[in-house]
MDAnalysis code that builds the backbone (N, CA, C; Angstrom):
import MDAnalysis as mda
import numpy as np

u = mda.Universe.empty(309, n_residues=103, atom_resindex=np.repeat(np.arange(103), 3), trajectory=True)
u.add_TopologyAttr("name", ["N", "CA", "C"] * 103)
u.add_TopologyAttr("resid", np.arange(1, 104))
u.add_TopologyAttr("resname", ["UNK", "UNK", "UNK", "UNK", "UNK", "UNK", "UNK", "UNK", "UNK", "UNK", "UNK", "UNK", "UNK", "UNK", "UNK", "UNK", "UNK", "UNK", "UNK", "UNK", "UNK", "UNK", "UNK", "UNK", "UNK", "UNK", "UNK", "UNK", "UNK", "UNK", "UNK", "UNK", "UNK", "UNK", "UNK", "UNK", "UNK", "UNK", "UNK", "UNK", "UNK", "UNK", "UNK", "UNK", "UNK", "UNK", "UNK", "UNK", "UNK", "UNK", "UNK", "UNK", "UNK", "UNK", "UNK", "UNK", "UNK", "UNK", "UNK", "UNK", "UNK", "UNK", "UNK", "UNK", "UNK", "UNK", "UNK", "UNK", "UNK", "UNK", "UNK", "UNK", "UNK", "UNK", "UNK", "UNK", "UNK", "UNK", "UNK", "UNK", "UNK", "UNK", "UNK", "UNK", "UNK", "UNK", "UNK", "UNK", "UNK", "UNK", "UNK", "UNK", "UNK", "UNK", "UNK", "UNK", "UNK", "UNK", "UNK", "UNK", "UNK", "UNK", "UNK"])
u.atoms.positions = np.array([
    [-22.969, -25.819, -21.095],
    [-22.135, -25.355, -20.010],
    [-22.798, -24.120, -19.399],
    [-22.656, -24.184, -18.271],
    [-23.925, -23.085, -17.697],
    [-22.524, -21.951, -17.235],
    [-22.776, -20.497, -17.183],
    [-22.472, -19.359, -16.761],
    [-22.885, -19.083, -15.273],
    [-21.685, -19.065, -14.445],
    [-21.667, -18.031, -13.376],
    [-21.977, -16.873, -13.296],
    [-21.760, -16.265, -14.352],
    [-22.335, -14.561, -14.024],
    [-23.016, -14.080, -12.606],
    [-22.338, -13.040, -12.708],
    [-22.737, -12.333, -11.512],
    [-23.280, -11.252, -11.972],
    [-23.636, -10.361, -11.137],
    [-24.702, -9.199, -10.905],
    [-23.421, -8.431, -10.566],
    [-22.979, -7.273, -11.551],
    [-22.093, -6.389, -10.750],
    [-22.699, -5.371, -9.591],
    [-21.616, -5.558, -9.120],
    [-21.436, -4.731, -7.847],
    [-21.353, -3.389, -7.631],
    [-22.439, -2.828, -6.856],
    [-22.836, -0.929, -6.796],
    [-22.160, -0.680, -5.500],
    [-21.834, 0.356, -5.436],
    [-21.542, 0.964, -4.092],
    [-22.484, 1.123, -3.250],
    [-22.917, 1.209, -2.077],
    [-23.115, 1.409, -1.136],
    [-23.228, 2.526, -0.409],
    [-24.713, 3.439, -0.511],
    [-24.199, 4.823, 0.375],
    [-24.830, 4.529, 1.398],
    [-23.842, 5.006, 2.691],
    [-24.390, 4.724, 3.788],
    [-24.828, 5.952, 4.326],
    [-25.688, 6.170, 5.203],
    [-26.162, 7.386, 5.708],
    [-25.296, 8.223, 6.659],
    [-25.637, 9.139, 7.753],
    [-24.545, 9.452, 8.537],
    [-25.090, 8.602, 10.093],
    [-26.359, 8.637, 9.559],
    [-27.560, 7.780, 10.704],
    [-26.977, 6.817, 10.991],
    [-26.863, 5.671, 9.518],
    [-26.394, 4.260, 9.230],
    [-24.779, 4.156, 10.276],
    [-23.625, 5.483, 9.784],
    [-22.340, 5.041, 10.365],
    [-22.732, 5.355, 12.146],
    [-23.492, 6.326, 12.868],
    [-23.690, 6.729, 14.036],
    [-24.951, 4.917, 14.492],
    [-25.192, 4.378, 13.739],
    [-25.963, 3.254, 14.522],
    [-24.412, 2.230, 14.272],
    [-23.957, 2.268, 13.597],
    [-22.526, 1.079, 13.508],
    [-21.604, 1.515, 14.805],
    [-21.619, 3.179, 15.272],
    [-20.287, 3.182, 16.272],
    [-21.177, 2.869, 17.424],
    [-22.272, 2.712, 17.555],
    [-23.526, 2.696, 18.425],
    [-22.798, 0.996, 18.877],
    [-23.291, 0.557, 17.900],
    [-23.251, -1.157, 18.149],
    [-21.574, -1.142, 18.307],
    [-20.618, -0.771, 17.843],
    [-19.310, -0.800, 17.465],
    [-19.254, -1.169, 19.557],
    [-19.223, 0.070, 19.878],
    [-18.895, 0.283, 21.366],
    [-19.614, -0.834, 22.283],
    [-21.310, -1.442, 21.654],
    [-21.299, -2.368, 22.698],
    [-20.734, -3.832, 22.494],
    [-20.453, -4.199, 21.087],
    [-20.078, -5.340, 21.036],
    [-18.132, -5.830, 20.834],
    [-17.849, -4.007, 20.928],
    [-16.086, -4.101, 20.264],
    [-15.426, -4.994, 19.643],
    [-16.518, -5.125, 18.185],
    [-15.330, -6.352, 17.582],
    [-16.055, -5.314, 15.823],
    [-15.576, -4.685, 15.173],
    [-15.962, -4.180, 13.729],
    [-16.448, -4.991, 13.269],
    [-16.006, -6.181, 12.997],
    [-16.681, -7.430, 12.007],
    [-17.916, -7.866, 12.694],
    [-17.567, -8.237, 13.788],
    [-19.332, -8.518, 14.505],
    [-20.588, -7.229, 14.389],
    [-19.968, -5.937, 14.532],
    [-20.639, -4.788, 14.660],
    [-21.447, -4.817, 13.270],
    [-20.261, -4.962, 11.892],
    [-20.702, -5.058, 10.325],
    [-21.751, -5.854, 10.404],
    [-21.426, -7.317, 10.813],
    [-22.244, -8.315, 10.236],
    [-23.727, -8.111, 11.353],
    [-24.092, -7.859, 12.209],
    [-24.896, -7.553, 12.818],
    [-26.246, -6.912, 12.317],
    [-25.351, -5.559, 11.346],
    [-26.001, -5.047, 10.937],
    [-26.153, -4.681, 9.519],
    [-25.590, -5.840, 9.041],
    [-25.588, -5.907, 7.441],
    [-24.916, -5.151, 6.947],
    [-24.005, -4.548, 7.463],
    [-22.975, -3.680, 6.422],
    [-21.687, -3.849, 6.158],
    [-21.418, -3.487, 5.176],
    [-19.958, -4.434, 4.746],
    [-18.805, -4.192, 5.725],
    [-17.749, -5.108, 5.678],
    [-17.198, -4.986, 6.925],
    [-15.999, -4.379, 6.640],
    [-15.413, -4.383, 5.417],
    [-14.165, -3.293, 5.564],
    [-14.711, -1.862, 5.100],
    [-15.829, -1.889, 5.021],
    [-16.336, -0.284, 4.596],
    [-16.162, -0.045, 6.342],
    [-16.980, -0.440, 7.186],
    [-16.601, -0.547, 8.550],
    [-15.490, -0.619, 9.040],
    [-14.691, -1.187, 8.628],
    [-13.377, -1.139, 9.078],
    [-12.583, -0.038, 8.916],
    [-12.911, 0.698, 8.347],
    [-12.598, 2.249, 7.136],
    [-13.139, 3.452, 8.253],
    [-14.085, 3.419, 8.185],
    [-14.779, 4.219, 9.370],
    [-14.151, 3.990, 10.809],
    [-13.833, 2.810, 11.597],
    [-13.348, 2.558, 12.162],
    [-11.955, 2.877, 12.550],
    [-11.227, 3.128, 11.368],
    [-10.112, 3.090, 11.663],
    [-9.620, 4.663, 11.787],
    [-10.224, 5.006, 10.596],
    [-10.038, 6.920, 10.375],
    [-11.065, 7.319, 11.956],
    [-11.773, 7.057, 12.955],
    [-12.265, 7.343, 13.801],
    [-11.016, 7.311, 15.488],
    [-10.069, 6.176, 14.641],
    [-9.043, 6.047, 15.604],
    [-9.337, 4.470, 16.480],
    [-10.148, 3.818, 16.319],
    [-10.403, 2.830, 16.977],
    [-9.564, 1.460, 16.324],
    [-9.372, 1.232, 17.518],
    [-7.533, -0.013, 17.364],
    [-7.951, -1.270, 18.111],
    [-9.071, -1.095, 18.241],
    [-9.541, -2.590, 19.431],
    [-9.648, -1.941, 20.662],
    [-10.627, -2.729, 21.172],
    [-10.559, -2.616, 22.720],
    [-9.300, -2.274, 23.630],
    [-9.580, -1.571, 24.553],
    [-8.209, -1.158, 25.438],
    [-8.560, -1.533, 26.756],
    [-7.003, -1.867, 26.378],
    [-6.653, -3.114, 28.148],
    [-6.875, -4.336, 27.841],
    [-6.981, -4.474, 26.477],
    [-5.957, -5.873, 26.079],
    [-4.934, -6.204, 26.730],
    [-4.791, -7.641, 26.364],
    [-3.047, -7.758, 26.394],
    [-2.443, -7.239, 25.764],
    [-1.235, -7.075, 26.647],
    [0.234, -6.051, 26.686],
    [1.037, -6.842, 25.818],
    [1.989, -7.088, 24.530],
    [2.956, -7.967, 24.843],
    [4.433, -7.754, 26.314],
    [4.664, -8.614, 27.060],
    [5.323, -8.471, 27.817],
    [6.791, -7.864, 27.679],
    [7.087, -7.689, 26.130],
    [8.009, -6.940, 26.039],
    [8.036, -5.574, 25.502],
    [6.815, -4.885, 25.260],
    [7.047, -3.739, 24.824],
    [7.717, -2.735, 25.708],
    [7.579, -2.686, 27.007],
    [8.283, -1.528, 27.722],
    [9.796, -1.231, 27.840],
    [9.853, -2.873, 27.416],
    [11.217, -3.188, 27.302],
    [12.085, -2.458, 25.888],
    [11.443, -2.980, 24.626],
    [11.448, -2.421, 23.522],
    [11.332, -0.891, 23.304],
    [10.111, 0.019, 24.181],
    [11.104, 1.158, 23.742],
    [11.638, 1.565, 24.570],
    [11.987, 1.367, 25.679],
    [12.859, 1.403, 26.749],
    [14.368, 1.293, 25.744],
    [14.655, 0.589, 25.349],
    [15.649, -0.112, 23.807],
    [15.594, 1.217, 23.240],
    [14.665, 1.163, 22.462],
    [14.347, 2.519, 21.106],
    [15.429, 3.809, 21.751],
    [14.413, 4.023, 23.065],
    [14.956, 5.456, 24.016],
    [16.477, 5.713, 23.668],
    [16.755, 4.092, 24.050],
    [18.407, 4.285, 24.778],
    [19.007, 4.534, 23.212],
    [18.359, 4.506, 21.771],
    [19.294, 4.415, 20.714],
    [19.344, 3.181, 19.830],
    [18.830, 2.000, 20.247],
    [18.968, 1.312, 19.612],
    [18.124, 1.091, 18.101],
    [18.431, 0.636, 17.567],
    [17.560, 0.384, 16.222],
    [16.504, -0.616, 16.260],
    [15.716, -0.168, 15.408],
    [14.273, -1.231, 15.661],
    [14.376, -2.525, 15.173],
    [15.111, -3.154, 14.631],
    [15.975, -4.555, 14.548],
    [16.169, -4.992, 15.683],
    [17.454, -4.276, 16.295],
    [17.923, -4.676, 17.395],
    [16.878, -4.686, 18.817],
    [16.411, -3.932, 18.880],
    [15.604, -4.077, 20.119],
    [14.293, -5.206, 19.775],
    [13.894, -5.527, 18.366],
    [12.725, -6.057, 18.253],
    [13.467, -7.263, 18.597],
    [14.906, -7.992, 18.223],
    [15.092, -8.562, 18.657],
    [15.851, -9.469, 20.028],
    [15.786, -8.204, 20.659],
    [15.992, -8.124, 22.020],
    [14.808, -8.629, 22.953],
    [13.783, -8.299, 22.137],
    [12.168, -8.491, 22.961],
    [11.543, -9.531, 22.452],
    [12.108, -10.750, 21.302],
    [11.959, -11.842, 20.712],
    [10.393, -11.078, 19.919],
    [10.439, -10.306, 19.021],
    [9.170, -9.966, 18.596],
    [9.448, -9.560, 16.838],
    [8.905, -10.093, 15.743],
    [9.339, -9.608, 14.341],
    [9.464, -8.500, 14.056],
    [10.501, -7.569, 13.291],
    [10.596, -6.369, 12.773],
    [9.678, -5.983, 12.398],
    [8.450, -6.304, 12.074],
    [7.716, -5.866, 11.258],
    [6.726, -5.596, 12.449],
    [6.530, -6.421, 13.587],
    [5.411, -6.159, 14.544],
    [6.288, -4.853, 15.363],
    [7.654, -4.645, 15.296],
    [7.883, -3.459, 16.324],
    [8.040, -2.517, 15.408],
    [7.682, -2.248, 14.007],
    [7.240, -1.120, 13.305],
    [5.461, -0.977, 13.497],
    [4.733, -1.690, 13.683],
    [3.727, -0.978, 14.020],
    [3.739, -0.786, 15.855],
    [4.760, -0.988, 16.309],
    [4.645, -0.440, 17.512],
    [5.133, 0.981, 17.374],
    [5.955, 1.090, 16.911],
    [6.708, 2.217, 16.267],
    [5.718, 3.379, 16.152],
    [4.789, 2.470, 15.081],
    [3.742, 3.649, 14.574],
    [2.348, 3.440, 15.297],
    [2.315, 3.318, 16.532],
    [1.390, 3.625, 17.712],
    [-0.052, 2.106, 17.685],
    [0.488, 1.205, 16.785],
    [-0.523, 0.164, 16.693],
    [0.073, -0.945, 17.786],
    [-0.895, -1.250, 18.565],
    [-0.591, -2.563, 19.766],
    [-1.491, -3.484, 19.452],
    [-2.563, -3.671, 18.971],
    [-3.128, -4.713, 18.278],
    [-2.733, -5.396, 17.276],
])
C-alpha cells in the first residue's frame, strides 16, 4: 500500500518588494486571485494584504438596486431584518452592508 505523504508546509516570507509588485499587478488586473496566481503567490496570503489595505473590489460595480432604499429604511429606524426584507435581500447580506461591504 503506497503512502501519500506530503512535504510539510513552511511559511512564506514575502518581501515588501514582493507585496508592492502584487498591489502593482493588483490595480492592473483587479481581481486578488488573478493578481496571486499571476504571480505565484498564495492567494489568501493576498487576500490578507488586500483586505487590511482596504481593497473591496473594483468600484462602480453593480449597485444592488435596493440599497438606497435599505438605508433610506435603516435612517428612518427600522431594523436590519425589516428593511433587508423590504429590499428582498438576506439578513446576512444587509449586515455586511451595515458594515460598509458592497461586494
Amino acid at each position: 500500500m503506497s503512502s501519500l505523504a506530503e512535504a510539510p508546509r513552511t511559511s512564506r516570507k514575502y518581501t515588501q518588494e514582493q507585496k508592492d509588485e502584487f498591489f502593482s499587478v493588483l490595480d492592473r488586473l483587479g481581481n486578488v486571485a488573478r493578481a496571486a496566481e499571476s504571480l505565484g503567490f498564495n492567494r489568501y496570503t493576498c487576500r490578507k494584504w488586500a483586505r487590511r489595505a482596504g481593497f473591496r473590489g473594483r468600484p462602480g460595480g453593480p449597485v444592488h438596486p435596493g440599497l438606497g432604499e435599505y438605508f433610506r429604511l435603516r435612517k428612518a429606524g427600522s431594523t436590519r431584518r425589516e428593511a433587508a426584507s423590504a429590499v428582498g435581500v438576506n439578513p446576512r447580506t444587509a449586515q455586511d452592508w451595515d458594515h460598509g461591504i458592497r461586494t
